[in-house]
VEXLUMTOR-740908 format. One record per residue: x, y, z of N, C-alpha, C in turn. Coordinates in pm, whole numbers, padded with zeros to 5 digits, always signed. Example, Ala and Ser with C-alpha at 12.3 -4.5 7.8 and 13.67 -1.06 7.14 Angstrom:
# residues 2
+01319-00569+00780+01230-00450+00780+01320-00330+00780 +01285-00225+00708+01367-00106+00714+01290+00003+00787 
# end
This chain:
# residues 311
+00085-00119+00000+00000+00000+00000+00089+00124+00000 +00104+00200-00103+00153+00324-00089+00032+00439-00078 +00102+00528-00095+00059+00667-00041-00050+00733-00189 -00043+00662-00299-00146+00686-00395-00236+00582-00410 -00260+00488-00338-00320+00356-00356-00466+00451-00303 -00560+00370-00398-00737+00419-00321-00770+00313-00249 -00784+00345-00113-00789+00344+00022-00931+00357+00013 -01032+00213+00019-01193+00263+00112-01192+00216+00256 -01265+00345+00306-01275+00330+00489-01408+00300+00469 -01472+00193+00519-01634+00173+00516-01641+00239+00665 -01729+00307+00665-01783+00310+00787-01659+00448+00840 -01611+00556+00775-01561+00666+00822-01609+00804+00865 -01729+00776+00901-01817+00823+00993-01815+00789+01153 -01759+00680+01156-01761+00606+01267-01624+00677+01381 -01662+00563+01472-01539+00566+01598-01410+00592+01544 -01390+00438+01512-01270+00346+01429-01242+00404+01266 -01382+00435+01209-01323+00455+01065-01287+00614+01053 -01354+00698+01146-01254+00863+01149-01163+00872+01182 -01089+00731+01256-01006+00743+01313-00889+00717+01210 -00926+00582+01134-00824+00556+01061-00785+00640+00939 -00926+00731+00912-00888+00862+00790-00833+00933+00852 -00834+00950+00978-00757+01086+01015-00574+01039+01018 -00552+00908+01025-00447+00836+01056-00346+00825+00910 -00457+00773+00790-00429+00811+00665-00377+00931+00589 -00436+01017+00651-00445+01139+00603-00326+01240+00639 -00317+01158+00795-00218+01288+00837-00079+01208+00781 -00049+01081+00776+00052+00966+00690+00081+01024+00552 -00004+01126+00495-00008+01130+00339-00048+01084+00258 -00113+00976+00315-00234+00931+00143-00315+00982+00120 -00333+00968-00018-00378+01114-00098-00486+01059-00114 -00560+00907-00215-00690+00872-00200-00746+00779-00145 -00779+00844-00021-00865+00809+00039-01006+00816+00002 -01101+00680-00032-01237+00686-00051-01310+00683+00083 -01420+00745+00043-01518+00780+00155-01655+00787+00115 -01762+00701+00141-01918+00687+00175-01971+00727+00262 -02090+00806+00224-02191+00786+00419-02286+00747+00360 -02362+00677+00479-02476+00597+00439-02610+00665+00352 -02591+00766+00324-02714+00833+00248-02657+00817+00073 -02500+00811+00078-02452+00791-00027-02424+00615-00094 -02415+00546+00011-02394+00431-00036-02420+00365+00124 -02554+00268+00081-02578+00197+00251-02552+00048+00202 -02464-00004+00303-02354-00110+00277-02434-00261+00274 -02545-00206+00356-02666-00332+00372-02721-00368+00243 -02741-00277+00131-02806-00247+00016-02714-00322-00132 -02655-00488-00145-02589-00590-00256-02597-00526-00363 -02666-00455-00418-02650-00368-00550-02593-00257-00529 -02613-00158-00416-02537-00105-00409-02395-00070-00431 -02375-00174-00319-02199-00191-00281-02144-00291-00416 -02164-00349-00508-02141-00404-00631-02156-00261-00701 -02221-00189-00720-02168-00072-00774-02053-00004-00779 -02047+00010-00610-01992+00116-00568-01834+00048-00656 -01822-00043-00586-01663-00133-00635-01631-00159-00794 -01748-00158-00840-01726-00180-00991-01662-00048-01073 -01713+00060-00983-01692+00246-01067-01591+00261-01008 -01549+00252-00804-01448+00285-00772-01308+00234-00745 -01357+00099-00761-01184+00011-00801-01111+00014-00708 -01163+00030-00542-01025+00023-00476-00936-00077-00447 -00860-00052-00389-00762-00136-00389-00743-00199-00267 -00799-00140-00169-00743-00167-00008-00856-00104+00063 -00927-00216+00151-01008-00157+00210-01027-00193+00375 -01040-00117+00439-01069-00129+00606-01191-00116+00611 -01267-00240+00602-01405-00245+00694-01400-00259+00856 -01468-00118+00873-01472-00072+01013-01653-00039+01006 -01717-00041+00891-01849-00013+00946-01933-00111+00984 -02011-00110+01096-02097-00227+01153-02204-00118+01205 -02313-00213+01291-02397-00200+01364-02335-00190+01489 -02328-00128+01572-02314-00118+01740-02326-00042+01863 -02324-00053+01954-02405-00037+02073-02383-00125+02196 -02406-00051+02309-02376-00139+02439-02496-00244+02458 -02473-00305+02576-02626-00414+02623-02702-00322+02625 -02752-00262+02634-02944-00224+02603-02951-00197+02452 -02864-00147+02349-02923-00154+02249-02868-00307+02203 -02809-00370+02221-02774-00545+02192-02895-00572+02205 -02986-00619+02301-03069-00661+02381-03200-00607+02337 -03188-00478+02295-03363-00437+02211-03399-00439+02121 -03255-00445+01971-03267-00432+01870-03174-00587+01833 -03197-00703+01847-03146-00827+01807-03132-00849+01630 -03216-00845+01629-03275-00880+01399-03168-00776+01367 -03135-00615+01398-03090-00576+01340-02898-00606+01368 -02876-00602+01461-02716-00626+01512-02710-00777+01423 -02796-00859+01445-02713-00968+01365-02737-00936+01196 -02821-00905+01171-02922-00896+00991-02810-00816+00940 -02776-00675+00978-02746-00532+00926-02550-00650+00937 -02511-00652+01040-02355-00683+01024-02340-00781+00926 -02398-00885+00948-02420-00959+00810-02417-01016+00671 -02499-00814+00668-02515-00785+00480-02393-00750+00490 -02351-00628+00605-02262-00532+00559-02115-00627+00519 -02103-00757+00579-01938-00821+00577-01959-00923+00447 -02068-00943+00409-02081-01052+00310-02100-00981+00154 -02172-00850+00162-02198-00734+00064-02035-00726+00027 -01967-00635+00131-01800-00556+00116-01741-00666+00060 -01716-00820+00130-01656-00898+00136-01649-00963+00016 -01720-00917-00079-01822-01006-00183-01770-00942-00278 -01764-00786-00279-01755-00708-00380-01610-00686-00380 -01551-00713-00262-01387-00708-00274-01330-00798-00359 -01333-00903-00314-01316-01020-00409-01303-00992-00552 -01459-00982-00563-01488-00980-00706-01421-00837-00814 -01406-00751-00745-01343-00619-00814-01150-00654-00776 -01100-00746-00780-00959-00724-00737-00905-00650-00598 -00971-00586-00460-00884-00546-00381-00813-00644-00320 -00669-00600-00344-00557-00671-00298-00558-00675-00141 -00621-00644-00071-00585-00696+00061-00742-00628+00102 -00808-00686+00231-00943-00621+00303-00859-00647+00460 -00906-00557+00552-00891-00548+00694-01008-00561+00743 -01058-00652+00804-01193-00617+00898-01172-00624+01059 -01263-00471+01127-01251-00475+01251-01331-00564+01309 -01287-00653+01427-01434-00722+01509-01383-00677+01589 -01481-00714+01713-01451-00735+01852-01468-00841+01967 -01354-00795+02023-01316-00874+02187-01458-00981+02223 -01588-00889+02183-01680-01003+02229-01708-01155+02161 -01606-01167+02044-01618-01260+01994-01592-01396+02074 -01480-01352+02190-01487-01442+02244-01575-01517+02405 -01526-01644+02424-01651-01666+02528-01649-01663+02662 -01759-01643+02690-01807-01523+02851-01660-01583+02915 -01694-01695+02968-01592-01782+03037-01441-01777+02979 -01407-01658+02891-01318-01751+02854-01209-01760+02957 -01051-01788+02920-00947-01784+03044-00887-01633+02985 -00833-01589+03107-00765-01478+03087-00639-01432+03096 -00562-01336+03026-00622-01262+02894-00697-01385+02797 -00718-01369+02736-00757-01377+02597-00691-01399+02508 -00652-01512+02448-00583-01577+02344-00643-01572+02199 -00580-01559+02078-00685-01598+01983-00698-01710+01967 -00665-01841+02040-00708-01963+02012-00877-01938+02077 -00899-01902+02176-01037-01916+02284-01123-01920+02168 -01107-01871+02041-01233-01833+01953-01307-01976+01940 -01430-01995+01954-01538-02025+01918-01512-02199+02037 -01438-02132+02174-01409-02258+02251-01502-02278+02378 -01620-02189+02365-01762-02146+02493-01815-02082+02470 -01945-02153+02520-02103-01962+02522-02035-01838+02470 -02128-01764+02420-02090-01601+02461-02148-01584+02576 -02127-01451+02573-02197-01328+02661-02358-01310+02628 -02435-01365+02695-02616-01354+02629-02609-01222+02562 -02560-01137+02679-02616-00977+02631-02540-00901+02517 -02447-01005+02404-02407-00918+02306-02372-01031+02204 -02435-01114+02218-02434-01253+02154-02482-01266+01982 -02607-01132+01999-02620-01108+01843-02499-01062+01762 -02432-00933+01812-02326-00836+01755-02220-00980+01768 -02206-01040+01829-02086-01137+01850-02085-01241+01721 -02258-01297+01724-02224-01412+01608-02209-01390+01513 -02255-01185+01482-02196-01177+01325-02090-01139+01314 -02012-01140+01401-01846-01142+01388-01803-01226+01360 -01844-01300+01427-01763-01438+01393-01776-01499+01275 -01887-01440+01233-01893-01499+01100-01851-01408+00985 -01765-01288+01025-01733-01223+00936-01613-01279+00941 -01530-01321+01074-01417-01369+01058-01393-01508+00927 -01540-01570+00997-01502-01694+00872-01505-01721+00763 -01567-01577+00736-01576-01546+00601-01456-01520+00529 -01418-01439+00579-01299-01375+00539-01202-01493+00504 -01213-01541+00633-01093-01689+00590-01143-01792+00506 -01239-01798+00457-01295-01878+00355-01267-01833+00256 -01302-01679+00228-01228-01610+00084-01105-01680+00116 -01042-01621+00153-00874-01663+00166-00806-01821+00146 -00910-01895+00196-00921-02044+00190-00905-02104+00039 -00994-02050-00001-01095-02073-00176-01057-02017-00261 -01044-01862-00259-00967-01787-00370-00841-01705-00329 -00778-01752-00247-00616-01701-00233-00668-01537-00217 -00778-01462-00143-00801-01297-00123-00744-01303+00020 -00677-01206+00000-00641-01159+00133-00728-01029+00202 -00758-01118+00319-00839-01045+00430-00816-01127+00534 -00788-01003+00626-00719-01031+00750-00862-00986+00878 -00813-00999+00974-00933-00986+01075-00886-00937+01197 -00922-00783+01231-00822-00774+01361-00938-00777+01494 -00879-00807+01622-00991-00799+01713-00952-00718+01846 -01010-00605+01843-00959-00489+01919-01034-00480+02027 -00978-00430+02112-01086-00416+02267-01157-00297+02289 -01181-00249+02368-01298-00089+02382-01241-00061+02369 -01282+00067+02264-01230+00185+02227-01331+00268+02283 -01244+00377+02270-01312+00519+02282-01202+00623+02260 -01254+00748+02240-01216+00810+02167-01283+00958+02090 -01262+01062+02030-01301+01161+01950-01366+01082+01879 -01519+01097+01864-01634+01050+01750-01712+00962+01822 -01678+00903+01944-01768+00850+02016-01912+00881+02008 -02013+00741+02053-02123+00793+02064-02136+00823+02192 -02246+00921+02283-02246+00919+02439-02379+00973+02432 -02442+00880+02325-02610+00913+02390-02633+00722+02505 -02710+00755+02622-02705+00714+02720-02804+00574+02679 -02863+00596+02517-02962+00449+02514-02901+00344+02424 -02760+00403+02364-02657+00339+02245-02540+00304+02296 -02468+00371+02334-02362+00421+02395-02300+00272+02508 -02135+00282+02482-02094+00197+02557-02038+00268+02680 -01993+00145+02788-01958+00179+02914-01892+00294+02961 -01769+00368+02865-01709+00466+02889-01740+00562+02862 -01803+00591+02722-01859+00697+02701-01992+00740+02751 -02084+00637+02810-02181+00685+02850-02179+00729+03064 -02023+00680+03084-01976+00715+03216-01974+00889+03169 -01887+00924+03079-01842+01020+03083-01956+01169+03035 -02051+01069+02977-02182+01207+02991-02266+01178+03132 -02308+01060+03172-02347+01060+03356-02237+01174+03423 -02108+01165+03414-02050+01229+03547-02103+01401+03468 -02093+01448+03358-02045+01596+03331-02209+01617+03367 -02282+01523+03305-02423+01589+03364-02468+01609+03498 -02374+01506+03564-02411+01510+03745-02338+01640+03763 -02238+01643+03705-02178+01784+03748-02238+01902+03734 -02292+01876+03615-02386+02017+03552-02452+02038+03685 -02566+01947+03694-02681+01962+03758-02645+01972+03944 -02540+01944+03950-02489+01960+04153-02510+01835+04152 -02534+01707+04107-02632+01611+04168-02548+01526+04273 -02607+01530+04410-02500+01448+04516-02459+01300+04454 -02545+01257+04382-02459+01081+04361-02522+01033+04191 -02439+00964+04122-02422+00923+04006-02458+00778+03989 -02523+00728+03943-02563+00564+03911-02495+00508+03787 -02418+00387+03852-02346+00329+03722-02427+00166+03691 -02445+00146+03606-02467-00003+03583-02461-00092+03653 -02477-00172+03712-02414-00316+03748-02345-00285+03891 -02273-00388+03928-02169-00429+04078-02061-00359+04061 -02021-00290+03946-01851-00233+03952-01769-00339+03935 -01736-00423+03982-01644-00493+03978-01645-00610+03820 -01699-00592+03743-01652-00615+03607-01502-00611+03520 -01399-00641+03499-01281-00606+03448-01303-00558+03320 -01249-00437+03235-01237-00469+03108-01118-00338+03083 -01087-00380+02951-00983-00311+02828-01016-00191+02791 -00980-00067+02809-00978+00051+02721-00871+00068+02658 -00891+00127+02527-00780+00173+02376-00829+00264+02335 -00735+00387+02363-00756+00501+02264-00774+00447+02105 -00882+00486+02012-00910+00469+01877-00796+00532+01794 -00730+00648+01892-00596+00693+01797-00478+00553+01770 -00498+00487+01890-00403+00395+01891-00476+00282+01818 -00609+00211+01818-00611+00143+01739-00612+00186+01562 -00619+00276+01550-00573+00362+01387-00445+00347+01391 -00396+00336+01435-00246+00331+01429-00195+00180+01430 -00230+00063+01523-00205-00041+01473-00278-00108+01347 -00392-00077+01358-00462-00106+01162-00379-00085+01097 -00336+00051+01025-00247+00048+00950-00069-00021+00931 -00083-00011+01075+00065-00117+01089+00046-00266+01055 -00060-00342+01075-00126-00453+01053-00160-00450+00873 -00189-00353+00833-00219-00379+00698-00106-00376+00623 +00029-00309+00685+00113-00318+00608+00214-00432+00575 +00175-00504+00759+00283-00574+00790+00247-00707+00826 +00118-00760+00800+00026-00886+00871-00074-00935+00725 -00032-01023+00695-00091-01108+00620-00170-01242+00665 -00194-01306+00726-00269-01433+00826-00365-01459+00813 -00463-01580+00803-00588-01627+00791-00645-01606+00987 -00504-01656+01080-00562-01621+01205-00586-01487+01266 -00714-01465+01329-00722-01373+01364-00620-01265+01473 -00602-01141+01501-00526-01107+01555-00565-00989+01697 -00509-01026+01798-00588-00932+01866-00545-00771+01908 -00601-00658+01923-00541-00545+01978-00610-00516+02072 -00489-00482+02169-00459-00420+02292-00400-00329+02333 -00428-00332+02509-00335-00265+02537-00251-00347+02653 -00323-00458+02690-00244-00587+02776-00265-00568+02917 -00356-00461+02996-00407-00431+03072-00584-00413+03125 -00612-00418+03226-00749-00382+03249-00792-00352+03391 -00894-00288+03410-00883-00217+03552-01105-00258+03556 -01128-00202+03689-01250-00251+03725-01357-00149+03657 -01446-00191+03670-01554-00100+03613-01619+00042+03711 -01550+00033+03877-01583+00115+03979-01430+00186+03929 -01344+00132+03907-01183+00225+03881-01185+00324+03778 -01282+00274+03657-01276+00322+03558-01386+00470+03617 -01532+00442+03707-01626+00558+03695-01534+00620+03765 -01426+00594+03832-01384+00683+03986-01280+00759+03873 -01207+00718+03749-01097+00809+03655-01210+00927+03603 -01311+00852+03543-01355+00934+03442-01447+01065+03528 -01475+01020+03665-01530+01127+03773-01418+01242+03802 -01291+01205+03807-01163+01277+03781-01155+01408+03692 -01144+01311+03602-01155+01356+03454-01242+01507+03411 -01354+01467+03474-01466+01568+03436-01490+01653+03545 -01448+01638+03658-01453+01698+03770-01552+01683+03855 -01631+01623+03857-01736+01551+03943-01718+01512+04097 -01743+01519+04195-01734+01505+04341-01813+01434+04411 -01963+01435+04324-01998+01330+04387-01991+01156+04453 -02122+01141+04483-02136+00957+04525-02156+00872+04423 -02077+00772+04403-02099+00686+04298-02225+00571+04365 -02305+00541+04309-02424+00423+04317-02448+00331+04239 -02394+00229+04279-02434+00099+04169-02537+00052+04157 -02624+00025+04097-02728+00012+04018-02729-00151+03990 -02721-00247+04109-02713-00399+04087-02840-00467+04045 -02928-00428+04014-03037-00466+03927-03035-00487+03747 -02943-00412+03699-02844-00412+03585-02750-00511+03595 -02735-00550+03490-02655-00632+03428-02492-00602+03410 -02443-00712+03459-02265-00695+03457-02232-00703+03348 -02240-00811+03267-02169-00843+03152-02038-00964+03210 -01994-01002+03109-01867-01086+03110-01801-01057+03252 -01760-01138+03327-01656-01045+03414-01563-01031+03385 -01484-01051+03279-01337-00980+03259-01354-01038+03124 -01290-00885+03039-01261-00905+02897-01097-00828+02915 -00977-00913+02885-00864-00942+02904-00824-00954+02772 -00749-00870+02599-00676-00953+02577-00515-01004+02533 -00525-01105+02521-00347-01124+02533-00305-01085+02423 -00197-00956+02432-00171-00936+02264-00062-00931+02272 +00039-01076+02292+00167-01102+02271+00188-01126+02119 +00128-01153+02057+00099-01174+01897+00148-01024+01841 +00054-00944+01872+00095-00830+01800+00254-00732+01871 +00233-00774+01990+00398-00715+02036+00487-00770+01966 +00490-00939+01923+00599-00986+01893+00601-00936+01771 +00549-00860+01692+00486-00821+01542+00630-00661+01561 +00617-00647+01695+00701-00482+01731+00550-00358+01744 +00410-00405+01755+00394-00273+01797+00326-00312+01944 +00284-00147+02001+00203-00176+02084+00171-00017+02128 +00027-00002+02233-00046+00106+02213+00050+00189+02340 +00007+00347+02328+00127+00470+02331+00002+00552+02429 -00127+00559+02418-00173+00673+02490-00238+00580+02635 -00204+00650+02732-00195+00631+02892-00401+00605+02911 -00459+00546+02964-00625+00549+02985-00642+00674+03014 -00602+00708+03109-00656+00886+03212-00580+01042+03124 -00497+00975+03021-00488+01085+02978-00584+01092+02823 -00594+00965+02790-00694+00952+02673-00876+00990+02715 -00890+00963+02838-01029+01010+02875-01034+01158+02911 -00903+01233+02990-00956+01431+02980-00910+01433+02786 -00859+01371+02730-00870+01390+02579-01012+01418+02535 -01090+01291+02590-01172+01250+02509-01350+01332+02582 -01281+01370+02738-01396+01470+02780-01361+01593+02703 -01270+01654+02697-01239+01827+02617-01312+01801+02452 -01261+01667+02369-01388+01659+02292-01508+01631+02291 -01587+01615+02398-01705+01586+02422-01775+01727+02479 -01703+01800+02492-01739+01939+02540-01757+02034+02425 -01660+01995+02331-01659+02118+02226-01793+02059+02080 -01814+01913+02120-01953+01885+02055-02050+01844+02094 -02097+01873+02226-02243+01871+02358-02218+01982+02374 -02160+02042+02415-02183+02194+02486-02343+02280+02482 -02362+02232+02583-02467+02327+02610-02621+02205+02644 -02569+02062+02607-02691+01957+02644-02699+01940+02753 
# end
């Protein structure tokens, strides 16, 4: 991939896919392709056979999906599994068939199972249950993974599969009915703050483990991965650490300046108790992630201020 190659980001609207144009961009590649869903909706097989037939790229990072924490997992099922689906079998389909020399697809950490051992190996894949509460978004991962390696299997296409842990980040969502664990911590505390409110309600028991990754840093191993990782096995990104789900409201209460009482809310649902994963794979590869949790969250509150301001 050089620096004139056309580059499609599916889904660069997103978390992950603004992230990786902004990653592209500031690197020097010049074409970068770009869709939004009013222009080309990825669910839509005629579509996306269009799109690839006129625009010919060459290299593409599918980063667009369906997603959302447990309550939208859990209310909207048909669509998390239906919508990811089209979107990996549509791209996946049309890559192939138009010549792109290499596809990247993002999944995630929930692919693997509730139980699994920890960290997280990429062998654990498909070795126990999931997680009930994200089990839709999960099985169409997994089956994007096997897709991918089936192209690769059958017609020698290269597509690789990376599996990254929470992100967050600039572009986040932090509406409170979509929205995952961190970002929807970080509009609870600024609003408790707004409002004086003596105590803040978080989800669940607190004591949950999981992974945060600045999205700058996973943009940054994508592209190191696309340059430098060819593999049918999947690969995981990290940051090789994880802290509790009461550690994390007590940073991001920091963060935003908040003083109040934290209240757990044990009528809610935990989730997994620890999503861990092991990314000796990609260290031994030479990379690994650069931005600190507590300094990536006042990052990621100062951008959440300059686009809420005033909600």
């Amino acid at each position: 991939m050089d620096k004139t190659s056309r580059i499609y980001v599916a889904g660069h609207l997103g978390l992950v896919g603004s992230a990786i144009c902004r990653r592209l961009r500031r690197d020097g590649y010049s074409n970068v392709l770009v869709r939004d869903r009013s222009q080309l909706d990825l669910v839509n097989q005629p579509a996306v056979e269009a799109f690839f037939a006129s625009e010919k790229p060459e290299y593409v990072f599918l980063a667009a999906a369906k997603v959302g924490g447990i309550l939208a997992n859990s209310t909207y099922p048909v669509e998390f599994l239906r919508d990811n689906l089209n979107i990996e079998l549509n791209v996946m389909e049309a890559a192939h068939r138009h010549g792109v020399k290499k596809l990247e697809a993002l999944g995630s950490s929930c692919i693997y199972p509730k139980m699994a051992p920890q960290p997280m190996k990429e062998e654990y894949l498909l070795t126990g249950p999931l997680e009930p509460t994200n089990e839709w978004y999960a099985i169409a991962k997994i089956a994007g993974i096997k897709l991918g390696q089936a192209y690769r299997q059958e017609y020698g296409f290269h597509a690789i599969s990376l599996m990254p842990t929470n992100l967050y980040g600039p572009g986040d969502n932090f509406d409170l009915k979509a929205s995952h664990v961190l970002p929807a911590l970080i509009r609870k505390a600024h609003e408790a703050r707004i409002d004086d409110s003596p105590e803040m309600v978080v989800w669940g028991t607190g004591a949950p483990r999981r992974e945060f990754m600045h999205v700058d840093d996973l943009a940054d191993a994508a592209l190191f991965l696309m340059q430098n990782y060819d593999q049918a096995d999947i690969i995981n990104v990290g940051v090789g650490t994880d802290l509790s789900i009461r550690e994390l409201a007590e940073l991001v209460c920091r963060a935003v300046g908040y003083n109040g009482r934290l209240v757990f809310d044990t009528s809610k649902p935990d989730g997994t108790p620890q999503k861990l994963l092991d990314v000796s794979r990609l260290r031994a590869l030479g990379w690994q992630a650069r931005v600190g949790l507590e300094e990536g969250i006042g990052e990621t509150y100062k951008w959440f201020l300059t686009q809420h301001a005033g909600e």
